[in-house]
N, CA, C and O atoms as CSV, one atom per row, in Angstrom:
chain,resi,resn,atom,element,x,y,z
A,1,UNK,N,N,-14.018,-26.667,17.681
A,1,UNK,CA,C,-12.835,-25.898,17.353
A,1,UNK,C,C,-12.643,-24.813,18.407
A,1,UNK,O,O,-13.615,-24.167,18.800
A,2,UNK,N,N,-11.870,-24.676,18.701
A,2,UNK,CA,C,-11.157,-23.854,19.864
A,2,UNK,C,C,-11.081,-22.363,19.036
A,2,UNK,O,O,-10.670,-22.240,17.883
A,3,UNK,N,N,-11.576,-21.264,19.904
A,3,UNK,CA,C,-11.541,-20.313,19.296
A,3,UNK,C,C,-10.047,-19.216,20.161
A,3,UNK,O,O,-9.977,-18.640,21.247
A,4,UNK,N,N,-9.024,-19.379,18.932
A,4,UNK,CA,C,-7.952,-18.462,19.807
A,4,UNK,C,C,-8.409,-16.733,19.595
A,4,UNK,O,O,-8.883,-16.210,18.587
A,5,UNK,N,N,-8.057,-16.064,20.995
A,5,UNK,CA,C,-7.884,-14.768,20.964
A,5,UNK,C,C,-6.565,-14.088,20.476
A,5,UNK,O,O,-5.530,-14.304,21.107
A,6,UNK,N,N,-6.559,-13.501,19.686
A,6,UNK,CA,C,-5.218,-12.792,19.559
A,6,UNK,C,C,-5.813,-11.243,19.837
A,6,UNK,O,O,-6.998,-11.017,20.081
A,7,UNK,N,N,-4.619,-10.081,19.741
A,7,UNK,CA,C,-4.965,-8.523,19.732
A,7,UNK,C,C,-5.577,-8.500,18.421
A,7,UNK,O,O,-6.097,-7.398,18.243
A,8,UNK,N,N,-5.719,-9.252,17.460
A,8,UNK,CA,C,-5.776,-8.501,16.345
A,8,UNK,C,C,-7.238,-9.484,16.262
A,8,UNK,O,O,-7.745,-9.501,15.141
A,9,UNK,N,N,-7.762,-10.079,17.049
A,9,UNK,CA,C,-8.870,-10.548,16.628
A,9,UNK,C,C,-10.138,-9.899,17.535
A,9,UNK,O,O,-11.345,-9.863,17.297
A,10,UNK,N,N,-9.285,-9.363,18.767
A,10,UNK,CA,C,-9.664,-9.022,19.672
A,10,UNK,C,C,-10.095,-7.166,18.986
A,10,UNK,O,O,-11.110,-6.493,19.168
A,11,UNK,N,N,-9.079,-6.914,18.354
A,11,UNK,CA,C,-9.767,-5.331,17.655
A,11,UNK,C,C,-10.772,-5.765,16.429
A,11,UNK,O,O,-11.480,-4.908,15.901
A,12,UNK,N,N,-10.797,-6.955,16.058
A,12,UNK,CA,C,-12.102,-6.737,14.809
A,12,UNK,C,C,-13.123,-6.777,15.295
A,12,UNK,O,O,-14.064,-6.173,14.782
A,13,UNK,N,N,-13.310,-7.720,16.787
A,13,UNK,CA,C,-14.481,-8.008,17.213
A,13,UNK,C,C,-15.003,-6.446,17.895
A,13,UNK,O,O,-16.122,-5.934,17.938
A,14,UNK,N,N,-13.920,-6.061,18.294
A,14,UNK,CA,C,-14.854,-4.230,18.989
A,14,UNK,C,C,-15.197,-3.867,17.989
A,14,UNK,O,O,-16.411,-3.691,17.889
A,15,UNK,N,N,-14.164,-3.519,16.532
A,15,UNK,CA,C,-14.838,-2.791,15.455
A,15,UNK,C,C,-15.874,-3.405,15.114
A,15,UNK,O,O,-16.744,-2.684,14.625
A,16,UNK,N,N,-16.173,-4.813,15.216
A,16,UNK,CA,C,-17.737,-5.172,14.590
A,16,UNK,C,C,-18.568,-5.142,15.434
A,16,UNK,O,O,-19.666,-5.543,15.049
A,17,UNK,N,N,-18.501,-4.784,16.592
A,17,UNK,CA,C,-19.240,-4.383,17.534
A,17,UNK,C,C,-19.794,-3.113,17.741
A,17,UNK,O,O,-20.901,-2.907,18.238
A,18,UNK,N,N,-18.657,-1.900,17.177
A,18,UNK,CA,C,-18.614,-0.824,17.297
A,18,UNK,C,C,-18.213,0.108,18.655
A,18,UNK,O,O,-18.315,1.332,18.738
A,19,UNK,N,N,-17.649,-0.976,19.858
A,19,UNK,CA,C,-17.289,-0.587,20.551
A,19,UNK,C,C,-15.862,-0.244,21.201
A,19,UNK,O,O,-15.337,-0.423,22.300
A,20,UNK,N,N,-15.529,0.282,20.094
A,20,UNK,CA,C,-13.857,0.818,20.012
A,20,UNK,C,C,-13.662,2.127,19.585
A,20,UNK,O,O,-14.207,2.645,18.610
A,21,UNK,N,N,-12.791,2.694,20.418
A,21,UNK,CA,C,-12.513,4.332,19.962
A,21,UNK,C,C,-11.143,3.991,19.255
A,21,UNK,O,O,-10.038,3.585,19.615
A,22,UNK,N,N,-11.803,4.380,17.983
A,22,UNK,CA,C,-10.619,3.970,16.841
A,22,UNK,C,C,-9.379,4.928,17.062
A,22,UNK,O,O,-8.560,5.014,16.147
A,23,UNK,N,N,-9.260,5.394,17.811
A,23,UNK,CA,C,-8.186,6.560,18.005
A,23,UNK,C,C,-7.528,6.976,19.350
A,23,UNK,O,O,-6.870,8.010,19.459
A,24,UNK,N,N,-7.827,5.800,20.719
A,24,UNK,CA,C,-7.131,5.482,21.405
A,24,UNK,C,C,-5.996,5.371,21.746
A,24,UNK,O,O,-5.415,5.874,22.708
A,25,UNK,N,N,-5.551,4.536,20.767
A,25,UNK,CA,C,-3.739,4.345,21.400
A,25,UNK,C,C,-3.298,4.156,19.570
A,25,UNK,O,O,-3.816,4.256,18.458
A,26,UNK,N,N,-2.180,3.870,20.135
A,26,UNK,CA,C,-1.340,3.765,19.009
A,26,UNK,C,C,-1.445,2.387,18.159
A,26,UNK,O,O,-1.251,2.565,16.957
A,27,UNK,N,N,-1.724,0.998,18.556
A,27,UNK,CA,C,-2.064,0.372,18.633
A,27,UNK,C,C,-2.806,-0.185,17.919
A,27,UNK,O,O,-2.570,-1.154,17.198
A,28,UNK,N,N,-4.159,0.614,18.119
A,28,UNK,CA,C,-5.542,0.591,17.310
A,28,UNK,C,C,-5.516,1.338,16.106
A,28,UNK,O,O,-6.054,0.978,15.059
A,29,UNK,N,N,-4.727,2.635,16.317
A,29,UNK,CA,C,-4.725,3.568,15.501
A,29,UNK,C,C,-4.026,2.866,13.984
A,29,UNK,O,O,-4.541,3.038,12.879
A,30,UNK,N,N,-2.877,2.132,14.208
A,30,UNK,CA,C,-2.175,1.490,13.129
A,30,UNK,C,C,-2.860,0.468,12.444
A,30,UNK,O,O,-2.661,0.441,11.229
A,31,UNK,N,N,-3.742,-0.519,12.995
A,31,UNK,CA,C,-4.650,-1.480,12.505
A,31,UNK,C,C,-5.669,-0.869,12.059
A,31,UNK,O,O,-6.213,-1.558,11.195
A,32,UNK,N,N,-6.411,0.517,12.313
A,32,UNK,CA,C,-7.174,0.879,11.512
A,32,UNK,C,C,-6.867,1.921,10.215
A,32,UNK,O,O,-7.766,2.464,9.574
A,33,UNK,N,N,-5.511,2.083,9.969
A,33,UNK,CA,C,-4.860,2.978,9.210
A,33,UNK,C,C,-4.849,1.342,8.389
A,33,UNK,O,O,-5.697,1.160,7.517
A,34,UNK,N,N,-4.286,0.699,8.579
A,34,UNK,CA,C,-3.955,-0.663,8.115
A,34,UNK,C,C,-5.149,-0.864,6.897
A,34,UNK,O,O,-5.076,-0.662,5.685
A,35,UNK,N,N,-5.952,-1.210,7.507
A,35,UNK,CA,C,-7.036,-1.317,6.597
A,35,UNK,C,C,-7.871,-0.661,5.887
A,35,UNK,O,O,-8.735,-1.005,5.080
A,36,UNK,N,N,-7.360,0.758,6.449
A,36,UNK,CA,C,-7.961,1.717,5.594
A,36,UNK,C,C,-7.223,1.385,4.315
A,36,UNK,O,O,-7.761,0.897,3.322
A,37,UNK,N,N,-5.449,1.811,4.473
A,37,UNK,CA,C,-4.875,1.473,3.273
A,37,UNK,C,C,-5.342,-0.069,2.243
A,37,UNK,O,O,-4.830,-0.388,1.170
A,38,UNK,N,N,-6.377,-0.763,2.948
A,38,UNK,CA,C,-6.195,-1.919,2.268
A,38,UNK,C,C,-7.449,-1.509,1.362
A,38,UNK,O,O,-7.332,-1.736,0.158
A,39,UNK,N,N,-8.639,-0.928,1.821
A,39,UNK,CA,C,-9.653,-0.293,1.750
A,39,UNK,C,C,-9.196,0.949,0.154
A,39,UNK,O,O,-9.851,0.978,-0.889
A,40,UNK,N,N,-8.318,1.555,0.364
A,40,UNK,CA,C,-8.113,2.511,-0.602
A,40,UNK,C,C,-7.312,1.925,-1.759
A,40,UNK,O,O,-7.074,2.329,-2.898
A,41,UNK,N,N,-7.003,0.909,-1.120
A,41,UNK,CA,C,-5.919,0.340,-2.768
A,41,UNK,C,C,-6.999,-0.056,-3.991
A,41,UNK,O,O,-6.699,-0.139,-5.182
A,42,UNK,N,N,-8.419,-0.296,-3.372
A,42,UNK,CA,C,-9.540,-1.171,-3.916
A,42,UNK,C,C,-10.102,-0.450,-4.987
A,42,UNK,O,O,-10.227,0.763,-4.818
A,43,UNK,N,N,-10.506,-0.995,-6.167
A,43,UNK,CA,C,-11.019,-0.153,-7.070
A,43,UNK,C,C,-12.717,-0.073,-6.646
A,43,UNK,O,O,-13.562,0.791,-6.878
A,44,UNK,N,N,-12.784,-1.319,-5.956
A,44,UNK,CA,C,-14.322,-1.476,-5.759
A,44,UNK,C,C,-15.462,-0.121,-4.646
A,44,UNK,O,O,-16.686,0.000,-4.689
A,45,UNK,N,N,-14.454,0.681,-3.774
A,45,UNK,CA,C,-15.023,1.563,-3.193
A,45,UNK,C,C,-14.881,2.360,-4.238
A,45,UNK,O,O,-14.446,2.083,-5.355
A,46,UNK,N,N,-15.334,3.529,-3.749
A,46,UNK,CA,C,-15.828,4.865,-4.393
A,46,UNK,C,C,-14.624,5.810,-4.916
A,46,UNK,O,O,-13.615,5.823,-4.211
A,47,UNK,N,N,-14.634,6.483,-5.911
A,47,UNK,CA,C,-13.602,6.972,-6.063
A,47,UNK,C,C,-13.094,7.927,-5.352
A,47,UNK,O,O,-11.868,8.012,-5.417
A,48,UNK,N,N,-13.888,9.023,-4.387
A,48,UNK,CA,C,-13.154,9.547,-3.267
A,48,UNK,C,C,-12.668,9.284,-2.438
A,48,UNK,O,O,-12.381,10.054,-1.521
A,49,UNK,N,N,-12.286,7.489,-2.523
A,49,UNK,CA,C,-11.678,7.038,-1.498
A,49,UNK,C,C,-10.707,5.849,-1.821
A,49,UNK,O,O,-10.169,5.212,-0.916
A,50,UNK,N,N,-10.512,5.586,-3.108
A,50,UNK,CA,C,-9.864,5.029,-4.361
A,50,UNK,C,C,-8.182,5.884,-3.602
A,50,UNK,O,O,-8.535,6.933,-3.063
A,51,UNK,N,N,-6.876,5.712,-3.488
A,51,UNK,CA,C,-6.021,6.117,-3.329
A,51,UNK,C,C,-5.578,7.099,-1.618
A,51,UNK,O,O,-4.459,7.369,-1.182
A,52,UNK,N,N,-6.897,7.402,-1.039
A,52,UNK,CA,C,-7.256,8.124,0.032
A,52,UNK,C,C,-7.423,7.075,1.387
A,52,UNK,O,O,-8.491,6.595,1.768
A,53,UNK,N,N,-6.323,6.896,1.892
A,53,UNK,CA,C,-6.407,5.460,3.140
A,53,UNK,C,C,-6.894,6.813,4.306
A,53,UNK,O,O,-7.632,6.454,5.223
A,54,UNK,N,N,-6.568,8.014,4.269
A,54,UNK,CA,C,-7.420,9.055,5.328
A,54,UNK,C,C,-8.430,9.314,5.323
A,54,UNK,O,O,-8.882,9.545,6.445
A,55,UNK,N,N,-9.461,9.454,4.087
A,55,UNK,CA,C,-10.381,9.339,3.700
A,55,UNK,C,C,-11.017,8.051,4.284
A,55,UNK,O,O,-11.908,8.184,5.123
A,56,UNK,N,N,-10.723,7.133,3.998
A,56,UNK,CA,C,-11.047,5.481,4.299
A,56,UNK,C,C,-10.433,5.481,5.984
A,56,UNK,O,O,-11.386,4.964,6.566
A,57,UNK,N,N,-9.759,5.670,6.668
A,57,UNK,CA,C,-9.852,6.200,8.085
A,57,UNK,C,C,-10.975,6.570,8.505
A,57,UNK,O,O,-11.478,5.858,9.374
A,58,UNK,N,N,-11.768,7.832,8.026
A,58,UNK,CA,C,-13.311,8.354,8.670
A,58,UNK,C,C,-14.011,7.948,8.487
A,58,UNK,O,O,-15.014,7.935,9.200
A,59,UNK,N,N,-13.828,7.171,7.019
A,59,UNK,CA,C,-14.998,6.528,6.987
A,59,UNK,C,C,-15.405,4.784,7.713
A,59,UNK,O,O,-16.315,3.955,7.688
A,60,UNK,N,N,-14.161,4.966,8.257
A,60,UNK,CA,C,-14.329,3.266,9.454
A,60,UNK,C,C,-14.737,4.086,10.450
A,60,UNK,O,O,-15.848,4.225,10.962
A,61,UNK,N,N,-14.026,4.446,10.594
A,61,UNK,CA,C,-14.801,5.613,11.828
A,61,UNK,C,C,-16.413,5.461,12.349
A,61,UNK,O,O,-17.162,4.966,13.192
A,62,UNK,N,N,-16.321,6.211,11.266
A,62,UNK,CA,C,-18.269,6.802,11.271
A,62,UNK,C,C,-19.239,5.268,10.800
A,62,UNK,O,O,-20.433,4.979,10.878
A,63,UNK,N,N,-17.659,4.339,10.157
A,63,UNK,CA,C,-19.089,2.946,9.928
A,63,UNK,C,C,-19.251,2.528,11.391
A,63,UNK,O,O,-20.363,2.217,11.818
A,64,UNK,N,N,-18.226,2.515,12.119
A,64,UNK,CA,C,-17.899,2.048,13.690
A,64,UNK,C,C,-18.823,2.534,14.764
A,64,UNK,O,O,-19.197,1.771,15.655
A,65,UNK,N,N,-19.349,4.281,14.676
A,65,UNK,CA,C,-20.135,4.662,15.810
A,65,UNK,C,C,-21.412,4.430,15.408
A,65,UNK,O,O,-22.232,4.285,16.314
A,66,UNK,N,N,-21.791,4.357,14.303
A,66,UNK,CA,C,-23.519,4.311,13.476
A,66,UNK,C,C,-23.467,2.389,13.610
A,66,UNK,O,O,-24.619,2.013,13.824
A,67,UNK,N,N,-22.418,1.095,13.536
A,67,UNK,CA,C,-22.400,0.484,13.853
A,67,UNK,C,C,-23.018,-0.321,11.541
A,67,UNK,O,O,-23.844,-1.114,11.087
A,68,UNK,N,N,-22.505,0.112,11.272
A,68,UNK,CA,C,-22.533,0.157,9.905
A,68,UNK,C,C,-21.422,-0.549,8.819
A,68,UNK,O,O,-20.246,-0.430,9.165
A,69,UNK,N,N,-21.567,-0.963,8.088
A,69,UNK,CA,C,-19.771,-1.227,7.232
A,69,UNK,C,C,-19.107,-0.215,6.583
A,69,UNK,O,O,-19.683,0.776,6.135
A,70,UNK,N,N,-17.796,-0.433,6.502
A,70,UNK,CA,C,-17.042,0.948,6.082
A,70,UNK,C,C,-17.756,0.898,4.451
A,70,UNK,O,O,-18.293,1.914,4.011
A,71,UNK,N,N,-17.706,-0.164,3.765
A,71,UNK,CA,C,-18.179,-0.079,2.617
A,71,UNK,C,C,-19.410,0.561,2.145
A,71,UNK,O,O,-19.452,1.033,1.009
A,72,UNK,N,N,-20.661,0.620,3.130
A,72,UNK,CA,C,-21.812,1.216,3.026
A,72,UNK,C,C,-21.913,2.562,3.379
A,72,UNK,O,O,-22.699,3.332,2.826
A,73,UNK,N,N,-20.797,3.023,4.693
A,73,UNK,CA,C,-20.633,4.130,4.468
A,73,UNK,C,C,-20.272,4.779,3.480
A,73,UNK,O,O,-21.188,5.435,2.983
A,74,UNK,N,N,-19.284,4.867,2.978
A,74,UNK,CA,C,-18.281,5.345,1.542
A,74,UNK,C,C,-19.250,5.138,0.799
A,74,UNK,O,O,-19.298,6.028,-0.050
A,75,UNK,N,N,-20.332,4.152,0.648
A,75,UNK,CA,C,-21.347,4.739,-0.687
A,75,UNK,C,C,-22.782,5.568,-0.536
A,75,UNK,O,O,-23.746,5.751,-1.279
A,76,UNK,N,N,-22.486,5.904,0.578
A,76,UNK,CA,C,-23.377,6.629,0.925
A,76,UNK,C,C,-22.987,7.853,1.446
A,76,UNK,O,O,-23.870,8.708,1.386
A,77,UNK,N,N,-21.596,8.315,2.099
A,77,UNK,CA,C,-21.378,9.188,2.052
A,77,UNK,C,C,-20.619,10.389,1.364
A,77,UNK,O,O,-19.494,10.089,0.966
A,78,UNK,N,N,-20.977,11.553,1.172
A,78,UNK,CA,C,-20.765,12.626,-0.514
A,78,UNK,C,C,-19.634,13.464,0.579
A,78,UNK,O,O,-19.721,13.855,1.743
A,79,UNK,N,N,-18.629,13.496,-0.401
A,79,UNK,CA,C,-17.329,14.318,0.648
A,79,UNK,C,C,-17.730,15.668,-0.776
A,79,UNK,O,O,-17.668,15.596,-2.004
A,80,UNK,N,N,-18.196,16.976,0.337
A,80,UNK,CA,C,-18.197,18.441,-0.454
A,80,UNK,C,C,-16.985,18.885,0.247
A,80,UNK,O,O,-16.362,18.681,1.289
A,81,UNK,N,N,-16.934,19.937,-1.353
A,81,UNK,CA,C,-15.780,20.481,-1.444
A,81,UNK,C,C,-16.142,21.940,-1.319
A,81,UNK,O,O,-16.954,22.492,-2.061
A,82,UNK,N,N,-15.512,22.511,-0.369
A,82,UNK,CA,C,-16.113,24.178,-0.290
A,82,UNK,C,C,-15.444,25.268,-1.567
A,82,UNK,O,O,-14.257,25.123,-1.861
A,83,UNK,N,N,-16.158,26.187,-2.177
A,83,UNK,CA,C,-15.522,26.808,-3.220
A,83,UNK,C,C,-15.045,28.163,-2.728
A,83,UNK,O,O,-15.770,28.987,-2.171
A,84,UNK,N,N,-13.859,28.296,-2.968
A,84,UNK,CA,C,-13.288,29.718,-2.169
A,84,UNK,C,C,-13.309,31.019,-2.932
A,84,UNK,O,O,-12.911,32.054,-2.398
C-alpha cells in the first residue's frame, strides 16, 4: 500500500514525533486548536479540560515537548488556581 503524504498527515507525524513548534504559523496553529476542540468536547478527559479547547491547546503542547499523549498529560496534570 502506497503511503500518501498530505499537510495534515505530515503535522501528525511531527506531533507524534514531537518535533513541531505547535505555534509556528498559522497553519499548525489551527490543526492544533482543531483538536484541541475535539479533545474538549470529550467527556472522557478531565474535567478541567471538559469544555476548555485552550486548556487542551497546552496541554498538546507540553504532551508534544515531554514527547507524551495529550491524554496522559491532562491526567496528570493539576491546573492551580491562585487565591486573591
Amino acid at each position: 500500500m502506497e503511503n500518501i503524504t498530505t499537510p495534515e498527515n505530515a503535522l501528525v507525524a511531527m506531533v507524534k514525533t514531537g518535533t513541531l513548534d505547535l505555534f509556528s504559523n498559522r497553519e499548525t496553529m489551527k490543526f492544533v486548536y482543531d483538536s484541541a476542540k475535539l479533545l474538549a468536547g470529550s467527556q472522557l478527559v478531565p474535567q478541567n479540560y471538559q469544555g476548555k479547547p485552550e486548556n487542551c491547546m497546552i496541554a498538546i503542547d507540553i504532551a508534544n515537548r515531554v514527547g507524551a499523549s495529550p491524554i496522559f498529560v491532562m491526567q496528570n496534570l493539576y491546573v492551580v488556581k491562585g487565591k486573591g
